[in-house]
N, C-alpha and C positions, 0 to 999 in steps of 0.2 A: 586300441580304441580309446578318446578321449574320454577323462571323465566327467560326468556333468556339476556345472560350476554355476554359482546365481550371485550377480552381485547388486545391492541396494542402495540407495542413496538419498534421502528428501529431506530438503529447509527450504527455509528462507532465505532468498538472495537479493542484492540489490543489482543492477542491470549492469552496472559496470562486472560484477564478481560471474553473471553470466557470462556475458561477450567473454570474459576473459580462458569460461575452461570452454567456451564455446571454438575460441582461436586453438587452446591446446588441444584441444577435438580434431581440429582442420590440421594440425602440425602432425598429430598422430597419425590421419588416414595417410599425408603424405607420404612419411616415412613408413607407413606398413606395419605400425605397433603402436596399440595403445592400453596404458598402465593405468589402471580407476582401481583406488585406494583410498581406505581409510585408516585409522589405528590397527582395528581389527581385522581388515579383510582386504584382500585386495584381488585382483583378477586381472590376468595379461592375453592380448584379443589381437589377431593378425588379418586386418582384412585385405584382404586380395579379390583379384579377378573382377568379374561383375556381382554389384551389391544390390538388392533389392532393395529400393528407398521410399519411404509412406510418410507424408504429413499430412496432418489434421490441425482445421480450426475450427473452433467453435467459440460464439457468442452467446450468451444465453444471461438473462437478466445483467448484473452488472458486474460480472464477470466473463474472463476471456481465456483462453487457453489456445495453444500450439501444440501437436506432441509429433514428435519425431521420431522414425522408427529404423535402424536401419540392419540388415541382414545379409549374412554369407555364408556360404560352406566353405568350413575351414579346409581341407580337403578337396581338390579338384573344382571343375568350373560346373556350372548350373545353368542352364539356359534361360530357368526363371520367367519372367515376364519381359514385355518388350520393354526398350530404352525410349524413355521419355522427356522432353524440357519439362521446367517448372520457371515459373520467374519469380522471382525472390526483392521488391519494392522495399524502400524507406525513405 
């Protein structure tokens, strides 16, 4: 049995320093491994098969948020929720 692992992460970033771990994000799903580190902790995450994926926006006073969720079982396939588009504008 796995054992359970939590990793954390929050600052401040400028939008280029996103896009960029946002690309090594995209490089990780490709390849099927992805390593999220810091001095102290680090955590190695192999997603496979079909992934449940959730985004959320919100606008409220003058502030704005995205948050992005995404989920697998490490182990075997999950039928999960149906597959769905999403279009993604800039």
């Amino acid at each position: 049995m796995a054992s359970d692992k939590k990793f954390m992460f929050e600052s401040i970033q400028d939008n280029n320093s996103i896009r960029n771990f946002l690309d090594a994000l995209v490089d990780g799903f490709e390849k099927g491994r992805i390593v999220l580190s810091t001095d102290a902790d680090e955590i190695v995450m192999t997603p496979c098969g079909l992934l449940n994926f959730e985004v959320k926006a919100k606008k409220k006073g003058g502030e704005s948020k995205i948050s992005i969720k995404v989920g697998w079982k490490e182990y075997g396939l999950d039928s999960g929720p149906s597959v769905k588009d999403i279009k993604v504008e800039s």
